[in-house]
N, C-alpha and C positions, 0 to 999 in steps of 0.2 A: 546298583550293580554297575561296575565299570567295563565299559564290551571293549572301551578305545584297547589298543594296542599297536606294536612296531612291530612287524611281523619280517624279520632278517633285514632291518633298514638302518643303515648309518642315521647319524643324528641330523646328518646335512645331506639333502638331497640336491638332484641337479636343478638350475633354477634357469629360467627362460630369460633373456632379455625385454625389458619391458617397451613394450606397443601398443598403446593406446586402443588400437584399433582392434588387437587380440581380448585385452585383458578388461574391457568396460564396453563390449561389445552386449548388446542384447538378445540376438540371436544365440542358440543353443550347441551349434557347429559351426563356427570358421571356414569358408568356402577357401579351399585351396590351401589349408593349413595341416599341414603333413604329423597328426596323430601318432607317428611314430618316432617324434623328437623325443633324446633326453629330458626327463622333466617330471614332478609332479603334478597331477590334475584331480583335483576333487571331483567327485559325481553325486550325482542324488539322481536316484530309481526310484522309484514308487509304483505301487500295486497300482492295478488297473481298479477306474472306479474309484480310488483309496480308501479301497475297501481293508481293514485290520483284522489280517489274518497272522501278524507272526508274537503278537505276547499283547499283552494289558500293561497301563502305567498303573502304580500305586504308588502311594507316597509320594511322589514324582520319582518315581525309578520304576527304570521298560525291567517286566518280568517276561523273558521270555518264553512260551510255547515250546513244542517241541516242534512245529514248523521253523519257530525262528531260531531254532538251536539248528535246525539245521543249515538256513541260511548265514548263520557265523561259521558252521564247520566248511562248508565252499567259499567261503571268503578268505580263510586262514589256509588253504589248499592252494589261493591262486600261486602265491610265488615258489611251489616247491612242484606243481605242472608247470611254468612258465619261465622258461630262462629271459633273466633281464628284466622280469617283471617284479614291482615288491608292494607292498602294502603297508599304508601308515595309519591311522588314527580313522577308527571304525564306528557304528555304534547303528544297530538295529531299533527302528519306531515303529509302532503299531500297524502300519500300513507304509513303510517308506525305510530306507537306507541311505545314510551319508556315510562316505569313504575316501579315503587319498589311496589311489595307486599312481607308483612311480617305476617310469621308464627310467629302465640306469644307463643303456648300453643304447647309442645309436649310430655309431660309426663316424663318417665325417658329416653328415646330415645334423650331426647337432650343433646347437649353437659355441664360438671357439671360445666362450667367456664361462662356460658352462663346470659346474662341478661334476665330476661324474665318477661315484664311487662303488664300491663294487655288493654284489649280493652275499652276504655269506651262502655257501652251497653251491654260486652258479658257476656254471662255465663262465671264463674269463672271454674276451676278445669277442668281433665281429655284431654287425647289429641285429638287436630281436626281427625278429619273420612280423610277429605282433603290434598293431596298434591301439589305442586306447581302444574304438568302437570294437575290434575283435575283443580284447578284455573283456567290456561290458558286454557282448555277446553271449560268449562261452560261460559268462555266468550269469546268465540270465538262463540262457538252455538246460546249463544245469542244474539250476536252482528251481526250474519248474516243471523239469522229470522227474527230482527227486517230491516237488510237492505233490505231484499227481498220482506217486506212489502212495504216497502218505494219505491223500484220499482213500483212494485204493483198499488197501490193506491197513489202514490206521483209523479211518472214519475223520482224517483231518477237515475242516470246513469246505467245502468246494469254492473254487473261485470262478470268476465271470466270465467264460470265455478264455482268457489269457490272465496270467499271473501277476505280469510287469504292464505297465503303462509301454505304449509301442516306442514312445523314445524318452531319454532322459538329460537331465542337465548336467553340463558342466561347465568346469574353469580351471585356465590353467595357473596357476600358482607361479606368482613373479617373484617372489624373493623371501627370505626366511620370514620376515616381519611378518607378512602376509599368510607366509604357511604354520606359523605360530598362532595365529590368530583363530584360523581356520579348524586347528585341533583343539583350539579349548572352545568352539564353537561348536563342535561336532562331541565332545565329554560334558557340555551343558543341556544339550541338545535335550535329553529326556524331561530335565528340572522346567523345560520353558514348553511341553507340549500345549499348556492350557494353552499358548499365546502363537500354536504352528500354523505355520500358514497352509499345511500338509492335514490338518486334523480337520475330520469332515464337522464337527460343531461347529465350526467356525468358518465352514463354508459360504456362509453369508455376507462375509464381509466387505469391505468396497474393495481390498486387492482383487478379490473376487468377481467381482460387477464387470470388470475391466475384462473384453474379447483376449485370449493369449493368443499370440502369436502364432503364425503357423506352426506346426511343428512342437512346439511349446507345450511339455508336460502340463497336464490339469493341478491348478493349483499352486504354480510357483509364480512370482510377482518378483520384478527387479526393486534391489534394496539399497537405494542412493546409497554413493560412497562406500559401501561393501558387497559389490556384485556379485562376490560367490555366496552372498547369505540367502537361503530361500527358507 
């Protein structure tokens, strides 16, 4: 089942100037790094615990639940709530999500070397109010009101306390090569669970052994030479 999609995104997104210091950094947030540049940035959220509450793999292909059908219909929602905001290449895991959302719009705050093209649907001109961590906020919040209904009134699985892991990873995306890469990374994504470093079977392994970082969602391990792979 292919979940990836472009959801009102030019083929060419805006792309950051490359900084060493941004883009192969280990830390999870950038102190001082202004989240509301033009730009692409991959994320990965993961359930609390990661615990697999939104589908089963079979055959190596994620079958989604009906929790996790819900969590792709607020993902497909974010750019048509969000002016300036868009969404690239998706794909729901048992317990975990990889995704690219792209700032299109950010005034003179963006980088002058920058592509910056437009959303179909949105207002034209002026920079988003939003930044990346509001994105991943508002879909976090909504995506586990609408779980809790689904307990609720659905008898969905209950989850531990909290839904998402309390922070999650990202990066930002330097150049098409990179953001190429990154989408057939995130459309393979289901075919290579046996081997995720997100899948709790394989919690045992020496990424694993290794203390994470503060702040550092459970389970992600930096992966020489491609640091937005987790």
């Amino acid at each position: 089942m292919d979940q990836g999609n472009h959801r009102g995104l030019p083929l060419r997104v805006p792309i950051m100037t490359h900084d060493s210091k941004i883009h192969h950094r280990r830390s999870i947030r950038l102190r001082g790094y202004d989240y509301s540049r033009a730009g692409a940035y991959f994320v990965t959220i993961c359930a609390q615990n990661r615990e697999c509450l939104f589908g089963e793999m079979m055959a190596k292909q994620m079958v989604l639940n009906d929790a996790g059908k819900m969590i792709r219909s607020v993902w497909d929602e974010i750019p048509h709530h969000y002016p300036g905001i868009g969404t690239d290449e998706f794909v729901i895991m048992p317990n975990h999500i990889h995704g690219i959302i792209v700032i299109v719009k950010a005034g003179s705050r963006a980088c002058p070397s920058s592509v910056q093209p437009s959303i179909k649907g949105q207002p034209q001109g002026g920079a988003p109010t939003m930044t990346l961590p509001d994105v991943v906020h508002r879909f976090k919040t909504m995506t586990t009101k609408r779980y809790s209904d689904g307990v609720k009134q659905n008898d969905w699985k209950p989850f531990p306390g909290k839904l998402w892991q309390r922070n999650y990873w990202e990066h930002i995306v330097r150049d098409e090569l990179e953001l190429n890469a990154i989408r057939e990374y995130v459309r393979n994504n289901p075919a290579q669970w046996e081997l995720d470093r997100l899948n709790v079977m394989f919690s045992d392994r020496q990424a694993f052994k290794k203390k994470p970082q503060k702040g550092q969602p459970q389970g992600v391990a930096h992966t020489e030479g491609k640091p937005w792979m987790v």
